[in-house]
N, CA, C and O atoms as a GROMACS GRO file, in nm:
protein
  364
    1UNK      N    1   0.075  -1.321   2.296
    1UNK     CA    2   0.093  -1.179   2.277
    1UNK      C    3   0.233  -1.142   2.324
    1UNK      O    4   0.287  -1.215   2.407
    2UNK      N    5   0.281  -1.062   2.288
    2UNK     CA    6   0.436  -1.005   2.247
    2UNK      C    7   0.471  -0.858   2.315
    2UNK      O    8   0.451  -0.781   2.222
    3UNK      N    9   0.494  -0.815   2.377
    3UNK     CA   10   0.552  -0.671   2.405
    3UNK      C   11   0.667  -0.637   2.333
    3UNK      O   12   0.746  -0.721   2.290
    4UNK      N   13   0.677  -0.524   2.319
    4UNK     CA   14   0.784  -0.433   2.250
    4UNK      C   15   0.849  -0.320   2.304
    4UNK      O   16   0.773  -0.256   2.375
    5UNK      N   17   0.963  -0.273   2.295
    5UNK     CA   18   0.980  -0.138   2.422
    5UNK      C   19   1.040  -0.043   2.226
    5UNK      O   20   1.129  -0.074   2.146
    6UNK      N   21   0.936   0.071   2.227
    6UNK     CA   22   0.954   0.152   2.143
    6UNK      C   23   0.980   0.300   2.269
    6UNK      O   24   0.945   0.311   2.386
    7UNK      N   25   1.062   0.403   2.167
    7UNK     CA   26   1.119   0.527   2.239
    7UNK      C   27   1.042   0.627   2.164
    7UNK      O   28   1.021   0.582   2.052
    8UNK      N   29   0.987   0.749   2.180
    8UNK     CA   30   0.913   0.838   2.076
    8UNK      C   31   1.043   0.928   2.051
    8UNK      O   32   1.092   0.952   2.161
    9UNK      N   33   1.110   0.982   1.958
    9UNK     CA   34   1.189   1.054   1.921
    9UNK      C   35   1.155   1.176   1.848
    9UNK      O   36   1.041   1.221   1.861
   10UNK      N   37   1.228   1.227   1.783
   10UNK     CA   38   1.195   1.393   1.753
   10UNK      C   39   1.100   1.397   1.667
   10UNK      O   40   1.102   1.303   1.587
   11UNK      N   41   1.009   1.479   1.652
   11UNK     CA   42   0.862   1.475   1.599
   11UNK      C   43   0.760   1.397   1.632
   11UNK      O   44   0.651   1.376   1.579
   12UNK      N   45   0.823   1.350   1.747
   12UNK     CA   46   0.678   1.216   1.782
   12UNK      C   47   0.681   1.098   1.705
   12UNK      O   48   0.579   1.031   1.696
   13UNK      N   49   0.825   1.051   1.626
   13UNK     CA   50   0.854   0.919   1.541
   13UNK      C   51   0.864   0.836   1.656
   13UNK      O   52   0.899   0.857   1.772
   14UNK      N   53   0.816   0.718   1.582
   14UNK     CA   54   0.872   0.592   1.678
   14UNK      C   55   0.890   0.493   1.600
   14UNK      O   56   0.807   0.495   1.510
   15UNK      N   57   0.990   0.373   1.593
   15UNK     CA   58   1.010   0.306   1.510
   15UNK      C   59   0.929   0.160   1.552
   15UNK      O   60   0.920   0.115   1.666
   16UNK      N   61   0.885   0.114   1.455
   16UNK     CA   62   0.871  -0.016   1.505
   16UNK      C   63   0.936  -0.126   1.463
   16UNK      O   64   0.986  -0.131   1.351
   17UNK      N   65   0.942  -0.216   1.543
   17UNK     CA   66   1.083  -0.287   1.581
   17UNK      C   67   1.033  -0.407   1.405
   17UNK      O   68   0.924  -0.433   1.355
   18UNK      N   69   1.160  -0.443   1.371
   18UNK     CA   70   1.198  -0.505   1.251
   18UNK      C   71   1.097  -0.649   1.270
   18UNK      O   72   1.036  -0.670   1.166
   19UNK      N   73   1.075  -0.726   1.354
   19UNK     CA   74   1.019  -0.844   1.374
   19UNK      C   75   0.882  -0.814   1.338
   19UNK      O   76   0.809  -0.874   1.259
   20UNK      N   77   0.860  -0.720   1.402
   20UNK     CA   78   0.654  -0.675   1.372
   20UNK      C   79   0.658  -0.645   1.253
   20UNK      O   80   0.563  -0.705   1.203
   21UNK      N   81   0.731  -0.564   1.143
   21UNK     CA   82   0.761  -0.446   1.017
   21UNK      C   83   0.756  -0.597   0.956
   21UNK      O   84   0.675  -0.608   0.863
   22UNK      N   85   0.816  -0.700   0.986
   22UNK     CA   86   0.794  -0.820   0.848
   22UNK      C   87   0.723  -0.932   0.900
   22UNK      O   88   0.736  -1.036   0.835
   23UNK      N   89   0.652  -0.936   1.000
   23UNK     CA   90   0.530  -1.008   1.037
   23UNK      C   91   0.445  -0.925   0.992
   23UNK      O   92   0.414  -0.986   0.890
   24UNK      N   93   0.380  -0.825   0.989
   24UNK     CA   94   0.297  -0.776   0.898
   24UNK      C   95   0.275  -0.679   0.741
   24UNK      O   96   0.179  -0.628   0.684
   25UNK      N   97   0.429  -0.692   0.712
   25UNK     CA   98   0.477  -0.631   0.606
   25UNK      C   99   0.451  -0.494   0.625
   25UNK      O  100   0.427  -0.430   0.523
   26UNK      N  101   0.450  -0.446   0.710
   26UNK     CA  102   0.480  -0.267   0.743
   26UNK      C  103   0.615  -0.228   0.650
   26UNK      O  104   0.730  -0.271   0.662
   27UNK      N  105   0.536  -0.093   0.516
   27UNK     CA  106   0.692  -0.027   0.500
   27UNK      C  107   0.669   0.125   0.531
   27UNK      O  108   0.564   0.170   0.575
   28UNK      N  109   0.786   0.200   0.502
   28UNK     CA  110   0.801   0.329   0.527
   28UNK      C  111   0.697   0.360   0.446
   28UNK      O  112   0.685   0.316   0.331
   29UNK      N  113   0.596   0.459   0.519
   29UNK     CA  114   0.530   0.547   0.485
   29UNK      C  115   0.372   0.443   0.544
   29UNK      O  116   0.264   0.500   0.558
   30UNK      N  117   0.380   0.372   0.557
   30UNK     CA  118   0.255   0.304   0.610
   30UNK      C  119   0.165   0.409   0.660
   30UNK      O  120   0.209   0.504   0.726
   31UNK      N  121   0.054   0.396   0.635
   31UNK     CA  122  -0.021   0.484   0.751
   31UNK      C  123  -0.081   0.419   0.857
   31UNK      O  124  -0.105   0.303   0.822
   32UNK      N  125  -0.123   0.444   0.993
   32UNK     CA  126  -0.205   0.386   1.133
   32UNK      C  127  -0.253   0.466   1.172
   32UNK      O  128  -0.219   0.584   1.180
   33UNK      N  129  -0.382   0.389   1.216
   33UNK     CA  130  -0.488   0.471   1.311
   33UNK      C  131  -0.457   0.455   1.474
   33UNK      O  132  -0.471   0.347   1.530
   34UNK      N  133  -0.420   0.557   1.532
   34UNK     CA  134  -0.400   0.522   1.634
   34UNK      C  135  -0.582   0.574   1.761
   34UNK      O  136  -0.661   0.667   1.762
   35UNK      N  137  -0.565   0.453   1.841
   35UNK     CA  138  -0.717   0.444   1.898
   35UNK      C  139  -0.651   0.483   2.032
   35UNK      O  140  -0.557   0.422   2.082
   36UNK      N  141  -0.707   0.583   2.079
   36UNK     CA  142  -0.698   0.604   2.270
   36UNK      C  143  -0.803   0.569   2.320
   36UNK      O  144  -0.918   0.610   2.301
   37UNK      N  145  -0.743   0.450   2.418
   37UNK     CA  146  -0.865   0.353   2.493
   37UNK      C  147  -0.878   0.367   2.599
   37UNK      O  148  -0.943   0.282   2.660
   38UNK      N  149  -0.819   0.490   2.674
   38UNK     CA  150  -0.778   0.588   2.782
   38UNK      C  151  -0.757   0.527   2.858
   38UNK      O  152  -0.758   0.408   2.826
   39UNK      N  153  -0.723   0.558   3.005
   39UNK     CA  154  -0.633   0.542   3.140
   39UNK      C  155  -0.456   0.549   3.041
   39UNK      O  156  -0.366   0.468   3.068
   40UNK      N  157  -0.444   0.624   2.965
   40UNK     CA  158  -0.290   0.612   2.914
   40UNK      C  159  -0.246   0.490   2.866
   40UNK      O  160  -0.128   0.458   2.880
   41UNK      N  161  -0.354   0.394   2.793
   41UNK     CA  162  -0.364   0.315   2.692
   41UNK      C  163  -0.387   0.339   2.591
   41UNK      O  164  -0.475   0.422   2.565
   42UNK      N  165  -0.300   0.260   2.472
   42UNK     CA  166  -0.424   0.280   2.342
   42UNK      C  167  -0.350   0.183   2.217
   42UNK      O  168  -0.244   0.127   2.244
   43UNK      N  169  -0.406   0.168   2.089
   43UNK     CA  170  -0.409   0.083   2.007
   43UNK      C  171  -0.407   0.108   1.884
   43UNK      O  172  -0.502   0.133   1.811
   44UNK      N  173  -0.228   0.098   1.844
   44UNK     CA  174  -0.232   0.148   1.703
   44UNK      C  175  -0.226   0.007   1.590
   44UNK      O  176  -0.173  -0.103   1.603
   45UNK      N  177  -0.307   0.070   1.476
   45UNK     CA  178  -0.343  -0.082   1.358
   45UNK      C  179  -0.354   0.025   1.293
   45UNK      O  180  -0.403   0.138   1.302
   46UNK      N  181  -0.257  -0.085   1.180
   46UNK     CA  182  -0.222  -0.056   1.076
   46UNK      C  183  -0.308   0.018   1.017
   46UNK      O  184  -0.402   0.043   1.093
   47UNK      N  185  -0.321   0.079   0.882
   47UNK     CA  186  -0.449   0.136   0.773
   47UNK      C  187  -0.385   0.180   0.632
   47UNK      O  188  -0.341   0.288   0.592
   48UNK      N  189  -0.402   0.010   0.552
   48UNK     CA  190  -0.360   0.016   0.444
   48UNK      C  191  -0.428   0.120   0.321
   48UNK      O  192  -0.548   0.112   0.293
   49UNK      N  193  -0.364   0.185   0.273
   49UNK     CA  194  -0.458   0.267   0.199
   49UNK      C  195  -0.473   0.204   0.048
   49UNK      O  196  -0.383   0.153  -0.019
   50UNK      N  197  -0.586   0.217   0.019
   50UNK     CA  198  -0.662   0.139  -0.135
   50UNK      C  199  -0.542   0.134  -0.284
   50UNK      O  200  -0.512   0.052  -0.371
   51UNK      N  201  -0.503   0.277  -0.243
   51UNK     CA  202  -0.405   0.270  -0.361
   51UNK      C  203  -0.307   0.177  -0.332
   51UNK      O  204  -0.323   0.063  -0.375
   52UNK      N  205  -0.200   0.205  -0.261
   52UNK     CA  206  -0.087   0.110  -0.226
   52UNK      C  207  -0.126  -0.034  -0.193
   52UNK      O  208  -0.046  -0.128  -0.204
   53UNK      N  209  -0.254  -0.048  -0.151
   53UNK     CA  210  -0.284  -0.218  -0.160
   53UNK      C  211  -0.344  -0.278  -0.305
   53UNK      O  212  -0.384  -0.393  -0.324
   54UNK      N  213  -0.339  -0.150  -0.417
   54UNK     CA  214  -0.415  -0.245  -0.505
   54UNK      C  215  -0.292  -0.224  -0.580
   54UNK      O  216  -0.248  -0.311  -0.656
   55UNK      N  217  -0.230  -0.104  -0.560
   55UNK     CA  218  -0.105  -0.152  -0.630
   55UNK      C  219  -0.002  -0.219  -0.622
   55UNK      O  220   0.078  -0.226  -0.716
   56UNK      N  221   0.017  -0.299  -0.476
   56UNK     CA  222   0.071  -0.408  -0.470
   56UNK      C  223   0.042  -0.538  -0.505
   56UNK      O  224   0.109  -0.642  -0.507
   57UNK      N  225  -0.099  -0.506  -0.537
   57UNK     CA  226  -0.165  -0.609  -0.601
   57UNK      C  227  -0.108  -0.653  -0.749
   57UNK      O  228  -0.065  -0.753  -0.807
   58UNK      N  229  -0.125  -0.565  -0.765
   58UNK     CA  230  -0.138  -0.530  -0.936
   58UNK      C  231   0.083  -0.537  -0.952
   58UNK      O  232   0.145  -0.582  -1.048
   59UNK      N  233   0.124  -0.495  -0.863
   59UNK     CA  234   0.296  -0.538  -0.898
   59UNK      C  235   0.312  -0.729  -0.885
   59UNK      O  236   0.383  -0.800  -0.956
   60UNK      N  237   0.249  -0.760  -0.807
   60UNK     CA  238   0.229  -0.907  -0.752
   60UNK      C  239   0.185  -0.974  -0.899
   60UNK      O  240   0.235  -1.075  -0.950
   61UNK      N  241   0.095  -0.904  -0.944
   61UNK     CA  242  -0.004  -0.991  -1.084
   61UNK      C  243   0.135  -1.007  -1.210
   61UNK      O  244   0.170  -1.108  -1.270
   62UNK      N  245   0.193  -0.861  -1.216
   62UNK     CA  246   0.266  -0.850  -1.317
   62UNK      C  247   0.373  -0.963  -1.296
   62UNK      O  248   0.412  -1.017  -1.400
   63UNK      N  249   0.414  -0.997  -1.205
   63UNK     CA  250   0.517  -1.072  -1.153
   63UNK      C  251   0.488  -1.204  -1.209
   63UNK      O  252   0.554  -1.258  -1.297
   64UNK      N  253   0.372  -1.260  -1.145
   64UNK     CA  254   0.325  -1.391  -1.144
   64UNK      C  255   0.342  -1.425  -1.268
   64UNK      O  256   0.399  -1.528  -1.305
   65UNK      N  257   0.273  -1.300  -1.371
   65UNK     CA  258   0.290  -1.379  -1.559
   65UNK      C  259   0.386  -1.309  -1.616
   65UNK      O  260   0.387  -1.276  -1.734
   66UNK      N  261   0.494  -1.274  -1.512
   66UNK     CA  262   0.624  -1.185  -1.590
   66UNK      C  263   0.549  -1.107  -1.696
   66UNK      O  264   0.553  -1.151  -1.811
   67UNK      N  265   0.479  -0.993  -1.671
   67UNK     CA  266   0.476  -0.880  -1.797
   67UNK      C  267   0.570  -0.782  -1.801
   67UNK      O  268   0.604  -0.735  -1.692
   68UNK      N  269   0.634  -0.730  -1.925
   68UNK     CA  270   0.745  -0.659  -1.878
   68UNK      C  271   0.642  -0.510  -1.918
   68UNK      O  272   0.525  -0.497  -1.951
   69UNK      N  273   0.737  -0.430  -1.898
   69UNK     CA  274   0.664  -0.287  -1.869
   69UNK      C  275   0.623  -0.280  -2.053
   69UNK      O  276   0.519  -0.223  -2.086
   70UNK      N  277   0.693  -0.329  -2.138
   70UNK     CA  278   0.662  -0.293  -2.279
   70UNK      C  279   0.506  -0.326  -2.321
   70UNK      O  280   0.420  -0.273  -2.392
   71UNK      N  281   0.516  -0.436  -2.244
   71UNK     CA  282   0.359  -0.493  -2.265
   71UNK      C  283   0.245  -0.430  -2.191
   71UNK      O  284   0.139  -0.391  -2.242
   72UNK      N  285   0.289  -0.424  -2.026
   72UNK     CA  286   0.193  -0.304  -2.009
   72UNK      C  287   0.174  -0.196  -2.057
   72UNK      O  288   0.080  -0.126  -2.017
   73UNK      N  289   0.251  -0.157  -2.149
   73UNK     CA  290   0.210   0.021  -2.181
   73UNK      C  291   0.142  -0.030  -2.301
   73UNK      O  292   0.021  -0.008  -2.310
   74UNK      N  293   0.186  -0.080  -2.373
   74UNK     CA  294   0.124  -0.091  -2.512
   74UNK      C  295  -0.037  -0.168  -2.455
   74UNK      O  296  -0.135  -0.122  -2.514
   75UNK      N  297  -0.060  -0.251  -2.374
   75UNK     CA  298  -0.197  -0.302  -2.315
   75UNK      C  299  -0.281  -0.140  -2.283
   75UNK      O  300  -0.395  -0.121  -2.326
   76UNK      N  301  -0.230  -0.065  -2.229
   76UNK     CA  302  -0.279   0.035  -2.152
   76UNK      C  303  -0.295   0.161  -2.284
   76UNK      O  304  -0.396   0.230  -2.279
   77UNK      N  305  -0.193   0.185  -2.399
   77UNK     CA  306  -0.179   0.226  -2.527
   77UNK      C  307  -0.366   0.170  -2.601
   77UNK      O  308  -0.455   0.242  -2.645
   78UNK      N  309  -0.363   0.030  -2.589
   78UNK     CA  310  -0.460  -0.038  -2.666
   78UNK      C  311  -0.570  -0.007  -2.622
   78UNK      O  312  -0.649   0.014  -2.714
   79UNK      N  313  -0.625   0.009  -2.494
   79UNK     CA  314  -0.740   0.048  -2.402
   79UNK      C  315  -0.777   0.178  -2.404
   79UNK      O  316  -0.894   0.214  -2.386
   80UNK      N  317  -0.641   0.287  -2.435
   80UNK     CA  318  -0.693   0.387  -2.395
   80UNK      C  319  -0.756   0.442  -2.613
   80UNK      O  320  -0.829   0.537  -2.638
   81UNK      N  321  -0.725   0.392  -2.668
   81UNK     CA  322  -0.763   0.365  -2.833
   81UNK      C  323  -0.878   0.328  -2.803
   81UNK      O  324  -0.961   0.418  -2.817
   82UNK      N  325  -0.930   0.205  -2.756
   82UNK     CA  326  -1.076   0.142  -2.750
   82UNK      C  327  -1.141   0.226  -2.692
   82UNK      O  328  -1.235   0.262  -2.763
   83UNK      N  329  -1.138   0.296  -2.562
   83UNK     CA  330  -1.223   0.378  -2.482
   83UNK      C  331  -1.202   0.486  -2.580
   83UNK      O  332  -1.230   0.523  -2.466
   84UNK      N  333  -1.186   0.560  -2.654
   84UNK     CA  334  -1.162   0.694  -2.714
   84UNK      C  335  -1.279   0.662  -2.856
   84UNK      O  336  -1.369   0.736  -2.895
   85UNK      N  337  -1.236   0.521  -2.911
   85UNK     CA  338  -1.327   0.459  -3.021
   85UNK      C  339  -1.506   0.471  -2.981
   85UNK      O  340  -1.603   0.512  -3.044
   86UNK      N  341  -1.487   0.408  -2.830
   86UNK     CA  342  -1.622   0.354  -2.780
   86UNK      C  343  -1.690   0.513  -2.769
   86UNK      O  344  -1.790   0.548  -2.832
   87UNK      N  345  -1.607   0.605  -2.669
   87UNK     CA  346  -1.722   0.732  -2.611
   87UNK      C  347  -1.722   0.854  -2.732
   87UNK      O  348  -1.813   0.928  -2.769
   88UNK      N  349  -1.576   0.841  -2.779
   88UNK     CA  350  -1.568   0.975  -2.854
   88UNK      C  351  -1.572   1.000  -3.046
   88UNK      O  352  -1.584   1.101  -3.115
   89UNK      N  353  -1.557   0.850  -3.078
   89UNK     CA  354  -1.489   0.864  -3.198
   89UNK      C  355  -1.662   0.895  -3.281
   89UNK      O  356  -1.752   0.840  -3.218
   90UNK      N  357  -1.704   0.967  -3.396
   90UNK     CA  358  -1.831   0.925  -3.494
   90UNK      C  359  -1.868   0.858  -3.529
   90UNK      O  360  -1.795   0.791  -3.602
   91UNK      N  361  -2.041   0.802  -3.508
   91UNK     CA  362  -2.033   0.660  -3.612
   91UNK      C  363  -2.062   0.653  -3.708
   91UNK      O  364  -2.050   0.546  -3.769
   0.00000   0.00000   0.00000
């Protein structure tokens, strides 16, 4: 286990130090739950939120099979045709 000396600055920011930010891939705007475990202790962890983790997911996927954005839209173009066919169109 590791200590860190963080300063709280104006608005109650505090930075956290660059070594932790890419040991756990912390970026700006992260959100944390911070836990008070009282006597003037307490325990802040991380709290990735669903969107930004599935959409890093989903930037990660595009990567892996190089899709360029032309192909996603026209994929997403094609789906949103099928779903419109499937719920809305007459049979």
């Amino acid at each position: 286990m590791s200590s860190n000396i963080v300063q709280i600055r104006k608005k109650g920011s505090i930075t956290v130090p660059i070594e932790i930010r890419n040991k756990y891939g912390l970026n700006e705007g992260d959100l944390f739950t911070l836990i008070d475990l009282g006597e003037g202790a307490f325990m802040l962890t991380p709290r990735i939120s669903q969107v930004n983790r599935l959409g890093r997911q989903i930037a990660e996927l595009i990567q892996e099979d190089n899709i360029s954005l032309e192909d996603l839209l026209n994929s997403l173009d094609e789906e949103r045709e099928r779903y419109y066919k499937d719920h809305y169109a007459a049979d």
